[in-house]
OpenMM code with the backbone's topology and positions (N, CA, C; nanometers):
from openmm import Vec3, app, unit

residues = "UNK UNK UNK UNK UNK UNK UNK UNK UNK UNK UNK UNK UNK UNK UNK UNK UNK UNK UNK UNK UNK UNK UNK UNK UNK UNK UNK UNK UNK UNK UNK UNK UNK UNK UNK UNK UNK UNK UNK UNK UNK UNK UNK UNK UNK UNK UNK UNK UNK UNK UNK UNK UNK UNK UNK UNK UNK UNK UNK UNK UNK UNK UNK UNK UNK UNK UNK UNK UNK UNK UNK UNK UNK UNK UNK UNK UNK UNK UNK UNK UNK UNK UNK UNK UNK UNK UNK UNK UNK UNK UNK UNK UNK UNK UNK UNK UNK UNK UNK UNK UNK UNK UNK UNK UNK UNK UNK UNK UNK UNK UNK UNK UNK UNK UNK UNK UNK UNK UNK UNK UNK".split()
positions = [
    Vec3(-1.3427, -10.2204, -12.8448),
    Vec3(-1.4543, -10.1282, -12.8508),
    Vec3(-1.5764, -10.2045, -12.9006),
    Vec3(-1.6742, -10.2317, -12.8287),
    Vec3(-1.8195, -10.2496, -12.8949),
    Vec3(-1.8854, -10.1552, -12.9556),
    Vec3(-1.9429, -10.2316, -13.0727),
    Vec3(-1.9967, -10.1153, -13.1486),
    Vec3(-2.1693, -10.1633, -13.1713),
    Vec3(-2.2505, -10.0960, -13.2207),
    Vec3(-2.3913, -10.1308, -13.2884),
    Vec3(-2.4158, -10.0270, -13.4150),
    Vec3(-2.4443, -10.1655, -13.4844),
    Vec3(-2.5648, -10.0783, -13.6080),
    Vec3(-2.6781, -10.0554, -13.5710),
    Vec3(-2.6582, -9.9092, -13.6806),
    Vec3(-2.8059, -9.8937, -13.5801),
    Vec3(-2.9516, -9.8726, -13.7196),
    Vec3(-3.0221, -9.8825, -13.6989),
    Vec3(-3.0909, -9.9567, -13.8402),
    Vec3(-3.1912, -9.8103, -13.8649),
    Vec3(-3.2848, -9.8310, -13.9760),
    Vec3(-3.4163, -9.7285, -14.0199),
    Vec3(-3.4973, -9.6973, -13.8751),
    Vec3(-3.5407, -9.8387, -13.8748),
    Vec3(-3.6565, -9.7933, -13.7772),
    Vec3(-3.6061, -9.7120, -13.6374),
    Vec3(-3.5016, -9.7294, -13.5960),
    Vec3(-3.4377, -9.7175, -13.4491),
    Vec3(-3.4273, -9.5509, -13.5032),
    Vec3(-3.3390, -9.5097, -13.6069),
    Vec3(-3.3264, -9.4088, -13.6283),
    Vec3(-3.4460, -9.3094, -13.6242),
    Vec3(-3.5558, -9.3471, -13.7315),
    Vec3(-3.6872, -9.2971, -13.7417),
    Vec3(-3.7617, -9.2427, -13.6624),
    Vec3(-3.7643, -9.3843, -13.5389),
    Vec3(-3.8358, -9.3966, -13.4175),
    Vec3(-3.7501, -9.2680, -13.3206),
    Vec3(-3.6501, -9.2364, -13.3228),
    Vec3(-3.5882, -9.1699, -13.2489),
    Vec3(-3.5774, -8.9863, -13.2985),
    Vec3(-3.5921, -9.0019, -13.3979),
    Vec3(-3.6564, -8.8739, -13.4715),
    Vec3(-3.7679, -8.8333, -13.4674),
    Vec3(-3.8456, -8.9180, -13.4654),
    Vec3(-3.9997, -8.8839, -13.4722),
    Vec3(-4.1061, -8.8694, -13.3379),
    Vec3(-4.0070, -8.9653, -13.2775),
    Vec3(-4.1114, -8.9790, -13.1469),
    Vec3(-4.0601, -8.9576, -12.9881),
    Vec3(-3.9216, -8.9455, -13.0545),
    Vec3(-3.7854, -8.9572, -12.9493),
    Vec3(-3.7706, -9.0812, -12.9079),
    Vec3(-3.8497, -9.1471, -12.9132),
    Vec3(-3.7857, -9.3007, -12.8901),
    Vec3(-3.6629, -9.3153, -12.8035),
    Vec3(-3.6607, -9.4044, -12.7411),
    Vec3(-3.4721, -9.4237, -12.6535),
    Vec3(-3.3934, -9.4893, -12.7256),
    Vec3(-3.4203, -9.5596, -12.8534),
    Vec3(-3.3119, -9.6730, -12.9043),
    Vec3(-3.2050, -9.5949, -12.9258),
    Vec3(-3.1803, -9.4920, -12.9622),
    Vec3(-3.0348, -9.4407, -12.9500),
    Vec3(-2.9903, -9.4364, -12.8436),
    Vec3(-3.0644, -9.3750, -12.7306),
    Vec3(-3.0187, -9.3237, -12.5992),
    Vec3(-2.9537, -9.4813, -12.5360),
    Vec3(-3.0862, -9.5782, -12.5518),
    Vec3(-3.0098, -9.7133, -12.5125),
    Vec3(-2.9073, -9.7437, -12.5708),
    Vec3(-2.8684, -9.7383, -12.7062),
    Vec3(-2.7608, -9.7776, -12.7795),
    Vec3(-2.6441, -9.7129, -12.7512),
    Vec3(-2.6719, -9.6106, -12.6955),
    Vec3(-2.4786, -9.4922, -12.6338),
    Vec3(-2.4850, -9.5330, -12.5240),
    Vec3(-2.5626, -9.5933, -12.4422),
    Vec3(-2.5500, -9.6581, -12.2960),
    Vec3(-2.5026, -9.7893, -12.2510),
    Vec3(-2.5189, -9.8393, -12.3427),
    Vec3(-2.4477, -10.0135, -12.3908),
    Vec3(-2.3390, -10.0077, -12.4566),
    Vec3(-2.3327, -9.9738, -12.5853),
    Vec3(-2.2243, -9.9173, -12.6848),
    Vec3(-2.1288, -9.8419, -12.6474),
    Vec3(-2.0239, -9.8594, -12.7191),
    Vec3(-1.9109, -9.7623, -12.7263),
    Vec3(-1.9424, -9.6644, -12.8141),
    Vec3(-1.9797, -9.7082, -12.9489),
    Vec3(-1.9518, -9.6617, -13.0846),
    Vec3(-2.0824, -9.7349, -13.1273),
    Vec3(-2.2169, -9.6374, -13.2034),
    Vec3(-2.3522, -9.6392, -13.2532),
    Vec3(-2.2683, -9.6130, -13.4103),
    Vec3(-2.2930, -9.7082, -13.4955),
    Vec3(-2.2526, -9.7078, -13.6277),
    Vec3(-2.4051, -9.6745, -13.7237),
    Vec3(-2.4393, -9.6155, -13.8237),
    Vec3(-2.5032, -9.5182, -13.8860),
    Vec3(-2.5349, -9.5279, -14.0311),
    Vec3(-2.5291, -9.6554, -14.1163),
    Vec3(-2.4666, -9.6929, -14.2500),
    Vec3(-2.5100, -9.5609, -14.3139),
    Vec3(-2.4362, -9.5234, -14.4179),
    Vec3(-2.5032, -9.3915, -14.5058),
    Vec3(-2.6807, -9.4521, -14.5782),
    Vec3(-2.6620, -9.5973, -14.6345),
    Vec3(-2.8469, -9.6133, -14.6153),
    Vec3(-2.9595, -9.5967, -14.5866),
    Vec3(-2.9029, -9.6190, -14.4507),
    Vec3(-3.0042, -9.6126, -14.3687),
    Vec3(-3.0393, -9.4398, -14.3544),
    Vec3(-2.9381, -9.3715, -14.3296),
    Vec3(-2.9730, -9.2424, -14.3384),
    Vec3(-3.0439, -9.1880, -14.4331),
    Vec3(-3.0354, -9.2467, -14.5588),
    Vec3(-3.1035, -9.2056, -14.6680),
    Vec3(-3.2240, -9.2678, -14.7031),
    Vec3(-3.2718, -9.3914, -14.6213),
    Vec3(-3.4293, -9.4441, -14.6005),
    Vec3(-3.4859, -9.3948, -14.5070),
    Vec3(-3.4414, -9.2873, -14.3935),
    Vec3(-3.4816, -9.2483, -14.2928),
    Vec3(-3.4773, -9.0918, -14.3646),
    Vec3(-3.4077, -9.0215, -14.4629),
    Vec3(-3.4783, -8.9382, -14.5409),
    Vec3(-3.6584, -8.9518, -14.5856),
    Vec3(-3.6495, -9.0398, -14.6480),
    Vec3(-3.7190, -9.0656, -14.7661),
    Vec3(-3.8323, -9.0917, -14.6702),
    Vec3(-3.8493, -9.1705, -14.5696),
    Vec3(-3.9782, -9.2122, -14.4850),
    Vec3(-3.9646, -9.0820, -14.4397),
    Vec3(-3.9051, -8.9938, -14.3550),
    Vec3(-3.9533, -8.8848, -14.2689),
    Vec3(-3.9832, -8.7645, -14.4206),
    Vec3(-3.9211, -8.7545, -14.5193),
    Vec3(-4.0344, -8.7101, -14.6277),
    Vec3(-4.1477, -8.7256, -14.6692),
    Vec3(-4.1463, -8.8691, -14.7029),
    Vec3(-4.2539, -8.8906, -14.7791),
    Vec3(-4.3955, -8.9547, -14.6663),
    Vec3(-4.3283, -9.0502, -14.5549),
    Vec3(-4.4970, -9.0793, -14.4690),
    Vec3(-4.5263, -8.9748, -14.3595),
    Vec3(-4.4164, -8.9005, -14.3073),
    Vec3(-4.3860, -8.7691, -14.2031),
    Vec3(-4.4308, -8.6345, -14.2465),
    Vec3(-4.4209, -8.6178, -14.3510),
    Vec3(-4.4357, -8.4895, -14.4254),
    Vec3(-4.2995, -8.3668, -14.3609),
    Vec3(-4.1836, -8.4263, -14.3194),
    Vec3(-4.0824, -8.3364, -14.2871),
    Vec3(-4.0445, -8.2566, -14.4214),
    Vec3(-4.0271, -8.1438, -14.4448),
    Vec3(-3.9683, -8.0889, -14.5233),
    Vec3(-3.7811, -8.0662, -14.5053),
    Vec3(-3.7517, -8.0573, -14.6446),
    Vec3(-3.6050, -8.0794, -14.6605),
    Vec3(-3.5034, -8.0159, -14.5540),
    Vec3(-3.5282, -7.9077, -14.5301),
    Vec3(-3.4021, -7.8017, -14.4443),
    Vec3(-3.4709, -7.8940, -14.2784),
    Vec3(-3.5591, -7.9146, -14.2206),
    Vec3(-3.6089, -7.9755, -14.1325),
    Vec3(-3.5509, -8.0804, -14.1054),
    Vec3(-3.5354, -8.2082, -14.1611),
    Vec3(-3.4900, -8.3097, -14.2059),
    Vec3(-3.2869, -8.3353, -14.1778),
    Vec3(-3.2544, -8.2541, -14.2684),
    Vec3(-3.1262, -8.1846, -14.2654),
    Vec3(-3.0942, -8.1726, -14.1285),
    Vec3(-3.1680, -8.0635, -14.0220),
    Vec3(-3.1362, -7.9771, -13.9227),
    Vec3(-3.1419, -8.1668, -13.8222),
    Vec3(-3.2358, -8.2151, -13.8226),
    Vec3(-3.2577, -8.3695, -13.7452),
    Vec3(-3.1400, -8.4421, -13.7406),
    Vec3(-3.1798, -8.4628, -13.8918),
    Vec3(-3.0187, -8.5806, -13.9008),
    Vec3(-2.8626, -8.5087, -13.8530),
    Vec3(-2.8201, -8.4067, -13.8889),
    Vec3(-2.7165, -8.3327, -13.8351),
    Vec3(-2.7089, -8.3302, -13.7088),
    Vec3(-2.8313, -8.3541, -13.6233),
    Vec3(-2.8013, -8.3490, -13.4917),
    Vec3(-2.7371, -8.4481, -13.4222),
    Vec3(-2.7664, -8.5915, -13.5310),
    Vec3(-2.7646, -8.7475, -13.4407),
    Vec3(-2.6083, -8.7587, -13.5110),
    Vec3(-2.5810, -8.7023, -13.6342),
    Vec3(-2.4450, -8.7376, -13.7215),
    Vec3(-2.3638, -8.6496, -13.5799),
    Vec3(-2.3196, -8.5673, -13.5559),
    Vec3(-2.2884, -8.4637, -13.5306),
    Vec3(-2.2145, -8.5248, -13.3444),
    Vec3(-2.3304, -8.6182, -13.2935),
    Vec3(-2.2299, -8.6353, -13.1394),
    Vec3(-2.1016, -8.7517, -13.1768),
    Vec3(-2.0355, -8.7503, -13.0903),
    Vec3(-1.9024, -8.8210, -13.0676),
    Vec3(-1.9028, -8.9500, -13.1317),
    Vec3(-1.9769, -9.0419, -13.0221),
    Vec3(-1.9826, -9.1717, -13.0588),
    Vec3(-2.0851, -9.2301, -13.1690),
    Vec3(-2.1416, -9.1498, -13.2299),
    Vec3(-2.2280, -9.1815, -13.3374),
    Vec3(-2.1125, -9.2112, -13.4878),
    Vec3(-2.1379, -9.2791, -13.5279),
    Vec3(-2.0074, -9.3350, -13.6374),
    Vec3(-2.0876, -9.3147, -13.8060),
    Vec3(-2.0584, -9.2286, -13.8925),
    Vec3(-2.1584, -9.2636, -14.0276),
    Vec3(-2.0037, -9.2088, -14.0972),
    Vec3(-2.0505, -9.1766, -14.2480),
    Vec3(-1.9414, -9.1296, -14.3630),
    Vec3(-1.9938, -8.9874, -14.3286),
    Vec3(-1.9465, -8.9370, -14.2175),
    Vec3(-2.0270, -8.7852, -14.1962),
    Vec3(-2.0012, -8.6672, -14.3011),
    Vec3(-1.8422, -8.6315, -14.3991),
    Vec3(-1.8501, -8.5980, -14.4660),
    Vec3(-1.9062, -8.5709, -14.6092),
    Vec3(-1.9021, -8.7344, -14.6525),
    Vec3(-2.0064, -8.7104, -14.7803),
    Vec3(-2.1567, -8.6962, -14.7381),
    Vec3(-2.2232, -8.7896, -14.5952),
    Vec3(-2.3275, -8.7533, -14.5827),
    Vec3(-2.3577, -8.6185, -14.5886),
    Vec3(-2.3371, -8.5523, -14.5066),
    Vec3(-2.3512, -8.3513, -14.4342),
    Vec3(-2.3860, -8.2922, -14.5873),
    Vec3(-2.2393, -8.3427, -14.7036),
    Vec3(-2.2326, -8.2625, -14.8291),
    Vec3(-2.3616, -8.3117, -14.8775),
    Vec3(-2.3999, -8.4112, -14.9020),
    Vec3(-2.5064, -8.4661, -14.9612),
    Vec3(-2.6477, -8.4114, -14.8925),
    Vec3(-2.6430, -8.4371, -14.8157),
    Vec3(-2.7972, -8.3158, -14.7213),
    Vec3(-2.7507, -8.2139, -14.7572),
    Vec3(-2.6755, -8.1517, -14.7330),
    Vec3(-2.7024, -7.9787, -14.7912),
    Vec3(-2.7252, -7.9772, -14.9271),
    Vec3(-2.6604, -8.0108, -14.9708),
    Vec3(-2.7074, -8.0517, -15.1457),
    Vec3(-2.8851, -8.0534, -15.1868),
    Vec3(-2.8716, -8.1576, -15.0646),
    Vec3(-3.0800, -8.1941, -15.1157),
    Vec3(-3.1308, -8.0994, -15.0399),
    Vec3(-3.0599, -8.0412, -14.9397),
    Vec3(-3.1812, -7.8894, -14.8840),
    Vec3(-3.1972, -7.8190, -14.9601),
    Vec3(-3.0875, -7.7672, -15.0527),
    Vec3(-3.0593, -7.6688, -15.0855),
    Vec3(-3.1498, -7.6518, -15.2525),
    Vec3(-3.1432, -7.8030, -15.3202),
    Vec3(-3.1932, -7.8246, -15.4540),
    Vec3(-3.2621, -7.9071, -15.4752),
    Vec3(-3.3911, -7.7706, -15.4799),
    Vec3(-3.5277, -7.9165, -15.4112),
    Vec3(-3.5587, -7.9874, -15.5842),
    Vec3(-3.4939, -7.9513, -15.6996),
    Vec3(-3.5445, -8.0571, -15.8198),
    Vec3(-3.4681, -8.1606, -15.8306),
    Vec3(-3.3457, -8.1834, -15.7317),
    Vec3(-3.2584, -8.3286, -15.7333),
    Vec3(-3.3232, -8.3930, -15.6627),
    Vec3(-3.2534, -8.5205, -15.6749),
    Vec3(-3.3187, -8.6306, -15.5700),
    Vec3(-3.2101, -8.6627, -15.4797),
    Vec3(-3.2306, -8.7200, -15.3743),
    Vec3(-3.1337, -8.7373, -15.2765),
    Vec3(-3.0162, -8.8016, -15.3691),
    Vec3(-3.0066, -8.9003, -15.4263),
    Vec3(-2.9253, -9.0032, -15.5053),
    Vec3(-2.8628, -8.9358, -15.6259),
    Vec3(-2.9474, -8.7963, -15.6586),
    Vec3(-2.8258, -8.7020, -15.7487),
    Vec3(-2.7393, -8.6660, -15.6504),
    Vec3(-2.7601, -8.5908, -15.5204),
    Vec3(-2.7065, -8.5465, -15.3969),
    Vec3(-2.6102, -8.5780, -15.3645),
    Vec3(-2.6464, -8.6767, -15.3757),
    Vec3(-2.5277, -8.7946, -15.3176),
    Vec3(-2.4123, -8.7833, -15.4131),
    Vec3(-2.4413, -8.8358, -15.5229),
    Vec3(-2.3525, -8.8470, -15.6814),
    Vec3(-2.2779, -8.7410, -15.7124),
    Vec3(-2.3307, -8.6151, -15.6896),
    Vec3(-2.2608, -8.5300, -15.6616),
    Vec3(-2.1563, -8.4793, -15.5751),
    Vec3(-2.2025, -8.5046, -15.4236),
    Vec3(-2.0900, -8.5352, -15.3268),
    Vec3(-1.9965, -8.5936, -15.3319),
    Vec3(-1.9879, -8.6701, -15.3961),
    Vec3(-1.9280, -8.7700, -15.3997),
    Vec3(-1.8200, -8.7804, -15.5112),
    Vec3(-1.8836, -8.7309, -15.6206),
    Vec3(-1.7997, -8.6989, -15.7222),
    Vec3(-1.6674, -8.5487, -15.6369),
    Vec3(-1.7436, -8.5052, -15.5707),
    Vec3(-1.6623, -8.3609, -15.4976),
    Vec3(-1.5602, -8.4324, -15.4162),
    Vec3(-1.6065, -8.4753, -15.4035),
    Vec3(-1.5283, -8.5563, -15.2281),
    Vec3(-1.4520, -8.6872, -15.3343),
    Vec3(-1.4427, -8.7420, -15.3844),
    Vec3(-1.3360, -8.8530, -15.5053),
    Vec3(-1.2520, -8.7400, -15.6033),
    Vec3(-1.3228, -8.6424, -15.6390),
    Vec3(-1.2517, -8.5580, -15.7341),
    Vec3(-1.2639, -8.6261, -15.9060),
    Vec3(-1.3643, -8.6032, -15.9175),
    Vec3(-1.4277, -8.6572, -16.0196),
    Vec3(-1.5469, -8.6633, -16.1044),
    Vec3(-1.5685, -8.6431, -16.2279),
    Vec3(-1.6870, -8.6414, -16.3192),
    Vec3(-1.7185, -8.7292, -16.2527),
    Vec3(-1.9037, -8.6769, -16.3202),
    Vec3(-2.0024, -8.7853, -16.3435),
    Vec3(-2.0394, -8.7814, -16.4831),
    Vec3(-2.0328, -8.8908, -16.5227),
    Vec3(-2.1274, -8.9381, -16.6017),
    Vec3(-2.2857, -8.9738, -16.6206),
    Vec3(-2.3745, -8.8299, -16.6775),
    Vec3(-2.5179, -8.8801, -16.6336),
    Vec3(-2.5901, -8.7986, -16.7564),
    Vec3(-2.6952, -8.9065, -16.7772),
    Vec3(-2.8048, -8.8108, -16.8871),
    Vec3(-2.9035, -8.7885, -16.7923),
    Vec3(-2.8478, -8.7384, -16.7017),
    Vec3(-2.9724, -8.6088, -16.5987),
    Vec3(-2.9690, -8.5022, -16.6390),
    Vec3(-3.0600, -8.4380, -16.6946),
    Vec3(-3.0328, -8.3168, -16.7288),
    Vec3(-3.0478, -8.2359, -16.6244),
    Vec3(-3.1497, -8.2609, -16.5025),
    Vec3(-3.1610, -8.1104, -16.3796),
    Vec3(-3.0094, -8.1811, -16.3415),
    Vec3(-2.9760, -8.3188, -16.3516),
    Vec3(-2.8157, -8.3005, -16.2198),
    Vec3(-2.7011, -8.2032, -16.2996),
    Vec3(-2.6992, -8.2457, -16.4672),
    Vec3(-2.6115, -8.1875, -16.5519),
    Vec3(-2.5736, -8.0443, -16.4966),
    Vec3(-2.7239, -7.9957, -16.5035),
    Vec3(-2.7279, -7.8276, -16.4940),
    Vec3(-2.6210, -7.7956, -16.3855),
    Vec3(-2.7011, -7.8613, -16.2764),
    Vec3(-2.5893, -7.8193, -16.1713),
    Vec3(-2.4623, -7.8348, -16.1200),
    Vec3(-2.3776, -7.9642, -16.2478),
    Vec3(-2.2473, -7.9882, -16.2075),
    Vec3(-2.1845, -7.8369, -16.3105),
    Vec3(-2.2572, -7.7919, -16.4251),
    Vec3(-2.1970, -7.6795, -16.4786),
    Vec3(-2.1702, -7.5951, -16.4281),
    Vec3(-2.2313, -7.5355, -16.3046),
    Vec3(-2.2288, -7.4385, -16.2105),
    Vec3(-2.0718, -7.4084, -16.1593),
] * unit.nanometer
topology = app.Topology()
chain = topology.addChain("A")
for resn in residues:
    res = topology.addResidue(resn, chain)
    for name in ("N", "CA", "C"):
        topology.addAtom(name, app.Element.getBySymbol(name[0]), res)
């Protein structure tokens, strides 16, 4: 099976503008690989230089996680975006920490107090 990583910009570019680098990449490729990183720098740019808002963002990336041959950690990712749609005073990287702790089965250890709040829940 051939596979490709597929990087920020390709992702970005393909969100934002529709770009083909994905479309080229499932046409060559077997398997478009997705690092959880990159997904989470392709947050942060389509936030912060895009002005996408969170549930927006979410609804995007779910679309590209979501086909066949697209390859990422789709479970902790998905948990981790709903997380940051849902709780706009975390940061993606509590999001995550949290997921993650769900998905390992396990404390965190953190002097966050907004993440604290919400592992009490």
């Amino acid at each position: 099976m051939n596979r490709a990583i597929v990087d920020t910009n390709a992702l970005v570019g393909f969100l934002v503008r529709g770009e083909s680098a994905l479309d080229y990449g499932l046409q060559k490729y077997d398997q478009l690989v997705v690092p959880t990183q990159v997904i989470f720098e392709a947050v942060y740019i389509l936030g912060k230089e895009y002005g996408v808002d969170r549930g927006e963002l979410v609804d995007l990336i779910v679309k590209v996680l979501r086909q066949d041959r697209i390859e990422s950690e789709r479970v902790i990712v998905l948990n981790t975006l709903l997380k940051y749609r849902d709780n706009r005073n975390l940061s993606l990287v509590d999001c995550y920490l949290w997921g993650l702790a769900q998905e390992m089965k396990c404390d965190i250890l953190t002097a966050d107090k907004k993440l604290a709040k919400h592992l009490l829940k």
